[in-house]
Structures are given as structure tokens and as C-alpha cells.
C-alpha positions in Angstrom: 0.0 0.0 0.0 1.4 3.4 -0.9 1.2 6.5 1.4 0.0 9.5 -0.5 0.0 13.1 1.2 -2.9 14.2 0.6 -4.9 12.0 3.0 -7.2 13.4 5.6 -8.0 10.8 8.1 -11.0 11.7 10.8 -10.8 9.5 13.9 -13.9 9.3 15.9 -13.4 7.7 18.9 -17.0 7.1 20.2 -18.3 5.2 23.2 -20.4 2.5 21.1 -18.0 2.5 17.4 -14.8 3.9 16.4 -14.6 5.0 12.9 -11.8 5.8 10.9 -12.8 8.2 7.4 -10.0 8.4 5.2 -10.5 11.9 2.7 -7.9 12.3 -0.6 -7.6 16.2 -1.0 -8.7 16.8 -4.9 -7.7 19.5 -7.3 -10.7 22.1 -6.4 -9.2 21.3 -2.6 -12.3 19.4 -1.4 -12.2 16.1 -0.3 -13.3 12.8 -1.5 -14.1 10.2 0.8 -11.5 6.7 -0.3 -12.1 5.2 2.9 -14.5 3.8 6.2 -13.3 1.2 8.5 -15.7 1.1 11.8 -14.9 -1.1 14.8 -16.8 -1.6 17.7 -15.3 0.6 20.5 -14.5 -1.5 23.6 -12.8 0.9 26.3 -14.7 3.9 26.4 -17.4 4.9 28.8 -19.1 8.0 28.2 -16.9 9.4 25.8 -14.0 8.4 27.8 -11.1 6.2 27.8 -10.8 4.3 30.1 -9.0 1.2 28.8 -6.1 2.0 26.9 -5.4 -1.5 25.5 -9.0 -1.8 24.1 -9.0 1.5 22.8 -5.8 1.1 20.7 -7.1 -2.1 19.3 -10.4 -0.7 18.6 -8.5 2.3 16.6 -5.8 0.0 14.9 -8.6 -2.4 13.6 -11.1 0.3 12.3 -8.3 2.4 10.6 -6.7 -1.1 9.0 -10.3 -1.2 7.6 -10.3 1.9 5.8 -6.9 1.6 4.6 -7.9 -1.6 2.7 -10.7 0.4 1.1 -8.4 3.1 -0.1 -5.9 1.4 -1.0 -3.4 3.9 1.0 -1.5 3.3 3.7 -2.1 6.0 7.3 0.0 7.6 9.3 -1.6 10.4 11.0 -5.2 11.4 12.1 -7.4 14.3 13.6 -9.2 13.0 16.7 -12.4 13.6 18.3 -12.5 14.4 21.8 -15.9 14.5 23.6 -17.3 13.6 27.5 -18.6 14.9 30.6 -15.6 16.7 31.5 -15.7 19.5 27.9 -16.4 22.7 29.2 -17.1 25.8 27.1 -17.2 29.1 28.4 -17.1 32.9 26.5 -14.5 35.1 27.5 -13.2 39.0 26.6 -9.9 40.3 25.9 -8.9 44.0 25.7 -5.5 45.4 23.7 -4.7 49.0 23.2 -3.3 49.2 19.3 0.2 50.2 20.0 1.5 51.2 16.7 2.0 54.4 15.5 -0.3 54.2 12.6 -3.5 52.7 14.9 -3.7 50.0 12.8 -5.1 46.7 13.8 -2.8 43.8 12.4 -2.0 40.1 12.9 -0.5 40.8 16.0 -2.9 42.8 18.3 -5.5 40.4 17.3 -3.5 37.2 18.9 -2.4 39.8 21.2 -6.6 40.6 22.2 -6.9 36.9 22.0 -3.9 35.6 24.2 -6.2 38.2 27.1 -8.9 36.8 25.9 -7.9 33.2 27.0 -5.5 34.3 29.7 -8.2 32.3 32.0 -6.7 30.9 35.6 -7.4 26.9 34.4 -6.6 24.3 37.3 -3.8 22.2 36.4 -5.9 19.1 35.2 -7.5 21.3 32.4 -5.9 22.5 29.1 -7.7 24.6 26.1 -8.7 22.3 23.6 -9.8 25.5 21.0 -10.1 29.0 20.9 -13.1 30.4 18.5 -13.3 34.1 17.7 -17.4 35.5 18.4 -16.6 38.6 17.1 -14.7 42.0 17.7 -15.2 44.9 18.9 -13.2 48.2 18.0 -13.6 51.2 19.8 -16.9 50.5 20.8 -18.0 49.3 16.9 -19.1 46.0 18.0 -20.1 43.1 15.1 -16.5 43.5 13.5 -16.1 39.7 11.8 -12.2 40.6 10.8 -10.5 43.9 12.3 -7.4 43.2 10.5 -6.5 46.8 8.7 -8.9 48.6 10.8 -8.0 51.7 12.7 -8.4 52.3 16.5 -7.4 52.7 19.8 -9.4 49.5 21.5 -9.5 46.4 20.1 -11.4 44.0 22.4 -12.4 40.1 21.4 -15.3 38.1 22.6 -14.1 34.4 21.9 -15.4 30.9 23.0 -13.3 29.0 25.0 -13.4 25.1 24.8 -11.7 23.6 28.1 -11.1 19.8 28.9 -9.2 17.4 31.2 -5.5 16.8 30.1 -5.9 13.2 31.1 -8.7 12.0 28.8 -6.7 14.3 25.8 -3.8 12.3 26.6 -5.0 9.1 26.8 -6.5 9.6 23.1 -3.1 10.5 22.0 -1.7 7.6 23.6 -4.4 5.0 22.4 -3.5 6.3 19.1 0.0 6.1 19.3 0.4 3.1 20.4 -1.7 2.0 17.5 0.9 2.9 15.1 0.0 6.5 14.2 0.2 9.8 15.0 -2.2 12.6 16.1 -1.9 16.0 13.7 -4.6 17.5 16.1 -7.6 17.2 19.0 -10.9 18.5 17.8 -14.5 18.9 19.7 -16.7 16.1 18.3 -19.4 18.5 18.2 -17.8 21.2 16.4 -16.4 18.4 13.6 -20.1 17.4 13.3 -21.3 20.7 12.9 -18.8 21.2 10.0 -20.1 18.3 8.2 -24.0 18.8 8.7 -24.8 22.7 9.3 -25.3 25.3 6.9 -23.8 28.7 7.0 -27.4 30.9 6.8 -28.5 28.1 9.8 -25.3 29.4 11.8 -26.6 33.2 10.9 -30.2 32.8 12.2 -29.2 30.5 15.1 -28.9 26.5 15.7 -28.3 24.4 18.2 -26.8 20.8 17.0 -27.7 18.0 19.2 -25.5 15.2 18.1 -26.5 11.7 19.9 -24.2 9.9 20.4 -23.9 6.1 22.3 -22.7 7.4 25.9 -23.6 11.0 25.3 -25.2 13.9 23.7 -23.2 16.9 23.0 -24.8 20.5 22.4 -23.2 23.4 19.8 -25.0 26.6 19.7 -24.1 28.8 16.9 -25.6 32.4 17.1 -24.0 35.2 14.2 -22.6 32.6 12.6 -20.3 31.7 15.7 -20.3 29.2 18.5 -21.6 30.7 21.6 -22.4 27.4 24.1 -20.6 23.8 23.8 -22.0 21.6 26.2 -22.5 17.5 26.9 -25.1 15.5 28.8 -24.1 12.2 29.9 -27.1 10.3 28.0 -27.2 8.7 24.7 -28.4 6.0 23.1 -27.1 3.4 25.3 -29.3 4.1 28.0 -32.3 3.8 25.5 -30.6 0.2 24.8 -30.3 -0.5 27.9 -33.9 0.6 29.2 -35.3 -1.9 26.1 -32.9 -4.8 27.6 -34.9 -4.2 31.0 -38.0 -3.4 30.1 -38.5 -6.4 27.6 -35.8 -9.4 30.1 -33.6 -9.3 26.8 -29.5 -9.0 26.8 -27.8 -5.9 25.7 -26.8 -6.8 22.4 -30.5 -8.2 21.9 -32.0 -5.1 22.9 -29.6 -3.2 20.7 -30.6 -5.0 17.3 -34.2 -4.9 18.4 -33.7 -1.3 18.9 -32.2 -0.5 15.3 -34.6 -2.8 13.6 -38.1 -1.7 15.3 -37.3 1.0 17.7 -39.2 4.0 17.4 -39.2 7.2 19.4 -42.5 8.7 19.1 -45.0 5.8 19.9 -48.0 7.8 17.8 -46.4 6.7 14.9 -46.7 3.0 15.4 -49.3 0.8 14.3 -51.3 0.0 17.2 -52.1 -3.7 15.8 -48.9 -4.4 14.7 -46.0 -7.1 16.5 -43.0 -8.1 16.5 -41.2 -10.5 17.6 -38.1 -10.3 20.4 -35.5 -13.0 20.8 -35.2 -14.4 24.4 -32.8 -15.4 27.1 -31.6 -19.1 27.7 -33.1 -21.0 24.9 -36.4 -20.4 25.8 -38.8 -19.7 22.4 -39.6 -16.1 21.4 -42.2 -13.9 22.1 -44.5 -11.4 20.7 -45.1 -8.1 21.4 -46.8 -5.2 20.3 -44.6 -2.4 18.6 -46.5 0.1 20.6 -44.8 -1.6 23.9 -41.2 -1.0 22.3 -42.0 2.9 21.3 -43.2 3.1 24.8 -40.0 2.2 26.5 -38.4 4.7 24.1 -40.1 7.5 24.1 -39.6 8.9 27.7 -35.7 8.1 27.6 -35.9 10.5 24.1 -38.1 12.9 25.9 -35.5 13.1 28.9 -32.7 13.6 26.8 -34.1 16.5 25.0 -35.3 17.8 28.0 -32.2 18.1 29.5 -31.3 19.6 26.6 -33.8 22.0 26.5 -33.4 22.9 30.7 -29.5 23.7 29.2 -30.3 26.4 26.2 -32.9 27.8 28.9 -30.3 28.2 31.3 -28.4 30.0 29.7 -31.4 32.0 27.7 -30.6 31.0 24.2 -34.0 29.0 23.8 -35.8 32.2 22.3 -32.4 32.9 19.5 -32.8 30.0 17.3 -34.2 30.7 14.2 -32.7 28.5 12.2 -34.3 25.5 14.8 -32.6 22.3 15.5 -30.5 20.0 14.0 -30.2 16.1 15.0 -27.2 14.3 14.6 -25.5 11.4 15.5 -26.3 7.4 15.3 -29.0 8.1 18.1 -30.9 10.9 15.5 -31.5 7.2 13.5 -34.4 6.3 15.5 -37.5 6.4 13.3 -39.7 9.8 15.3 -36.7 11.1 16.6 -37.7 14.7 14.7 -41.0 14.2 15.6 -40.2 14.0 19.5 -37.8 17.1 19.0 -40.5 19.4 17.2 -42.8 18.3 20.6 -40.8 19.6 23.0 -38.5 22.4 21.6 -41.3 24.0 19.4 -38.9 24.7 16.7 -38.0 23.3 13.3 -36.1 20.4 13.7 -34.1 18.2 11.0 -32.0 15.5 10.7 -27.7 16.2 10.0 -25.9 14.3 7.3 -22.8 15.1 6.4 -22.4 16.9 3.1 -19.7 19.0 1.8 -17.6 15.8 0.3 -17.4 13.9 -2.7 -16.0 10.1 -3.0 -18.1 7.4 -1.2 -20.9 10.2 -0.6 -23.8 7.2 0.1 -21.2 5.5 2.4 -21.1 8.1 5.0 -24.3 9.8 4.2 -25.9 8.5 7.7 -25.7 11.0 10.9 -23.5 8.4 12.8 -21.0 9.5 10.4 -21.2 13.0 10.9 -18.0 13.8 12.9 -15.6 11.5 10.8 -16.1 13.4 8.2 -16.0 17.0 9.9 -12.9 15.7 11.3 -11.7 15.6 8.0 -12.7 18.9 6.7 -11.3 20.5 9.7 -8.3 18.7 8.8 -8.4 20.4 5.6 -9.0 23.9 6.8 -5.8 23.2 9.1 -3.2 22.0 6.6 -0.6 22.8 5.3 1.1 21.8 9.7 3.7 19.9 10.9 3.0 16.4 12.6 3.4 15.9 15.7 4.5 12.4 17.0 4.4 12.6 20.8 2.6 15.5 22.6 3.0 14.8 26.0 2.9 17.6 28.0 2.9 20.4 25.6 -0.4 18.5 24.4 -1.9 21.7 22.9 0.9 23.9 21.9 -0.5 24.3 18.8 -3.7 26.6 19.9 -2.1 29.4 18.1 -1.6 27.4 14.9 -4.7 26.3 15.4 -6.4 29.9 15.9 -4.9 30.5 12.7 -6.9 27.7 10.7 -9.6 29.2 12.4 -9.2 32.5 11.2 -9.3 30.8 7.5 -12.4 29.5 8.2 -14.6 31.6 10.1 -13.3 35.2 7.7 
């Protein structure tokens, strides 16, 4: 197998699948997707590692896998991070434009935004990104790029992603040890978003709910930029695992029953209509009504939004979102999923699939594939970079690199 430099690999190391997307970089500099290889994910609970040697088999085996598809061989990757412990939180930073002429260049605004992020952090947390909200000069506030501006004030309002230094490291680690290394660590939520949001959504205001397994993380964008990150410990696992008690079947019963009949809005099932659920030790199937199933659902879907919904209230974004709601993620699969989301947010709600690529477009055209593949168009708003093999403790030195691709992307 040959190893061909314009590969983008996404990692997304979930709590239910890893999946490895490998992108080739084409002449109009998009990507086409060469590449899938999924593995189930065995050392992860709620987005986190917590078994290294099952992680790094679960990452070798699912990138082999895509590397047979392309043809190519891989040796670095952009990997998600997600879990209970991703903070986000907005901060200010305020420069006075020191140069003669008053003009705003490259280096006031890192200056405004090394203030901006200048954020007493306990040791156990690093910055995972920096996103620019918008700035303000001299009281003008709005300004998307101040560069060759004039004035005296240049403040920043940015969005600060936070997270522990441990579960960072142990990604890098897991994916070291499988053989490759990491270019960079990217929010699962804000990958998703690249791959399934549309810039006038982003304008009017969204929040992305992307359901994961072990989790569901939350991405407000307001302006056109990220104003609230957030994650609630409950995905689509727990709905398993409420069908596995509610019906006295095992896990991985429960979880085929669920992707084969599970519905999430029990109004949309046939109330004459059964089917039929394997049981434990030998014994001979049974028969159930569908409506049973949806029932068991429903109120695990209803909580989870709820929660959701108690969040954006919280922090009083619930009235901003014009542009509604969009669902990603394998959980979004479930058949009434929108349905149940319309009910209780009272907005327009639709379901994310990742778009914006070319290649093996029906491959990854499902929602559980939506931050692979914004992992890899991050990746390709943050070339050209150096690798890095080992970053230990200097895990995120490249923020300022990184607020650079940024910079491409958001002006």
C-alpha cells in the first residue's frame, strides 16, 4: 500500500463505534471520501477512555479497515474528543493598538486573543480551541475581521473550549500506540457541525444535538459563531439499555431490536402491529406489540431533550434559534426522533448528514458518520502543519496554529 500526502484521516473515537474516514484532498481542494473502516469501541465509557489496550485495538482495527478500502497506507489522524468533562465558556480580551499608525494587524488580534484566553485553568484542564465571536473596535461591535482597521481599542469576545489533560492524553496515547500519529484534537461537536450545518442556519441561530452512544453533545451557533458547547451524559445506550430491561432481553438483543423496530414517538406506530423479540436461555420467542417497544423509548428521548432543552434555557438562548434544530448522530436514527424534538423544543427540527464531500458520498451519508467526516474537513481547513509524533505535555501547543486555521475559516 502506498502513502499518498494528501490523505485526511478523521478518527472518531465514540463510546459504542470507532470510525476511521480516510479523505484524498482533490484539485478544487475538497475532499473525496476513499475510505471507512468502523470497529466496535470497547474501552470507552461516556466518551471516555478508560481502557487504553482496548481502545488502541479498537483504533488499529477500524483504521486497517479503511486503509484496505483506499488502497493507501495512514499515518496520522485528527481525533475527536468529547465527554462529561468538555467545558465551554465565553470570555473578553482587551488590547490598546500600540502602533503608530492605529492599525489593527496580525499581531494585536493574537495579542486581544492571548487576554482573551488568559483564563486561571486548574492544572488538570488545558484549552482544547479558541473560536473568535466577534470584535469589537472602539466600541464598533459586530466586526467579523479587524485586520487593517483603525483604532485605539481592540477588544475580542471568543469561546473558550476547556477539557481534562488526562482523557486528551489518553487519546493520543491509544492512538500512538496503535501505530500512528495525532496532527490534532478536535471537539466532536464542532467536527459534526462542519459536516452537517449550513452557514445561513449558523446566521439565524442552531443548536446541533449530536446523539451519540454514551452521550449527547450540544453546539449553539448564534452570528454565525459558536456561543455554548455543552454535553449530557445520555445517549443512546441508556435507550438500549432501558429496552434490555423493560423487555428481560440482553444488551446486544435489545440493541438490534432497537435498530430494527425501535421507534421514538409511539403515535407513529401501528397499534395492531408485532413483532417479535428473541429471548434469554433458549427459551422460544415472544410477541409483542410495537407500541410496547415505542413506549419504552419515548420517555428516555423525551428526557434527553429535556435536559437539553433545561441547558439552552439556562443560559437564555432558547428564544435565538431561528434557524431550529438539527439532529445528529447514530441516536438521530431512531425512526420519530424529529418528531419527538419538534414536541418539546417548538422549533424546526431536522435530521444532519454530512455533506460537503465527494468520494463514497452514500457511504457516509448516515448522521452516525457526521463527525468523521468533519474531522476531516477540519483537517483540511488546518493544513498545510507539521506532525506531531508525541505531545506529551505540551499536548496543545499548537492553539495558536490552530487559531490560525480558524481564522481561514470563520473570515
Amino acid at each position: 500500500m502506498n502513502h499518498d500526502d494528501n490523505l485526511i484521516v478523521g478518527l472518531d473515537i465514540g463510546t459504542t463505534k470507532v470510525c476511521a474516514i480516510i479523505g484524498m484532498i482533490n484539485e478544487y481542494h475538497s475532499v473525496d471520501i476513499v475510505g471507512i473502516g468502523v470497529s466496535p469501541s470497547r474501552g470507552l465509557r461516556k466518551g471516555v477512555v478508560v481502557n487504553i489496550e482496548s481502545t488502541v485495538n479498537s483504533v488499529a482495527t477500524a483504521i486497517e479497515k479503511a486503509e484496505l478500502m483506499a488502497g493507501s497506507e495512514v499515518r496520522t489522524v485528527y481525533s475527536g474528543i468529547a465527554g462529561g468533562h468538555i467545558e465551554g465558556i465565553n470570555s473578553r480580551g482587551v488590547v490598546a493598538v500600540a502602533n503608530k499608525e492605529r492599525e489593527i494587524t496580525m499581531v494585536e488580534v493574537e495579542r486581544v486573543i492571548d487576554a482573551a484566553k488568559a483564563l486561571a485553568l486548574p492544572m488538570e484542564r488545558e484549552v482544547i480551541h479558541v473560536i473568535p465571536q466577534e470584535f469589537i473596535v472602539d466600541s464598533q461591535e459586530g466586526i467579523r475581521d479587524p485586520i487593517g482597521m483603525n483604532g485605539v481599542r481592540l477588544e475580542a469576545e471568543v469561546h473558550i473550549v476547556t477539557g481534562a489533560v488526562a482523557s486528551a492524553q489518553n487519546i493520543v496515547k491509544s492512538v500512538n500506540r496503535g501505530g500512528y500519529a495525532v496532527n490534532d484534537i478536535v471537539l466532536e461537536p464542532l467536527a459534526s457541525a462542519l459536516a452537517t450545518l449550513k452557514d445561513d442556519e449558523k446566521e439565524l441561530g442552531v443548536v446541533l444535538i449530536d446523539i451519540g452512544g454514551g452521550t449527547t453533545d450540544i453546539l449553539v451557533y448564534l452570528n454565525g459563531s459558536i456561543w455554548h458547547t455543552g454535553v449530557i451524559a445520555m445517549g443512546g445506550n441508556h435507550v438500549t439499555n432501558d429496552i434490555s430491561i423493560g423487555l428481560r432481553t440482553p444488551m446486544q438483543a435489545a440493541e438490534e431490536i432497537k435498530r430494527r423496530w425501535g421507534v421514538a414517538d409511539s403515535e407513529l406506530v401501528d397499534p395492531d402491529e408485532m413483532i417479535e423479540i428473541p429471548s434469554v436461555g433458549g427459551r422460544n420467542p415472544t410477541q409483542i406489540p410495537r407500541q410496547i417497544l415505542a413506549e419504552i423509548i419515548q420517555p428516555r428521548m423525551e428526557e434527553i431533550f429535556l435536559l437539553v432543552k433545561h441547558e439552552l434555557e439556562k443560559k437564555e438562548f432558547d428564544e435565538l434559534l431561528s434557524g431550529g434544530v438539527v439532529l445528529t448522530g447514530g441516536a438521530s436514527l431512531l425512526h420519530g426522533t424529529e418528531k419527538v424534538a419538534e414536541k418539546i423544543f417548538e422549533l424546526p427540527v431536522r435530521i444532519g448528514r454530512p455533506q460537503n464531500v465527494g468520494g463514497l458520498v452514500n457511504e457516509v451519508s448516515s448522521p452516525e458518520y457526521s463527525t468523521g467526516v468533519g474531522l476531516i474537513l477540519y483537517g483540511l481547513n488546518a493544513r498545510p502543519e507539521e506532525f506531531v509524533e508525541n505531545r506529551g505535555a505540551g499536548l496543545f501547543s499548537n492553539v495558536k496554529k490552530r487559531m490560525t486555521s480558524w481564522f481561514g475559516e470563520f473570515f
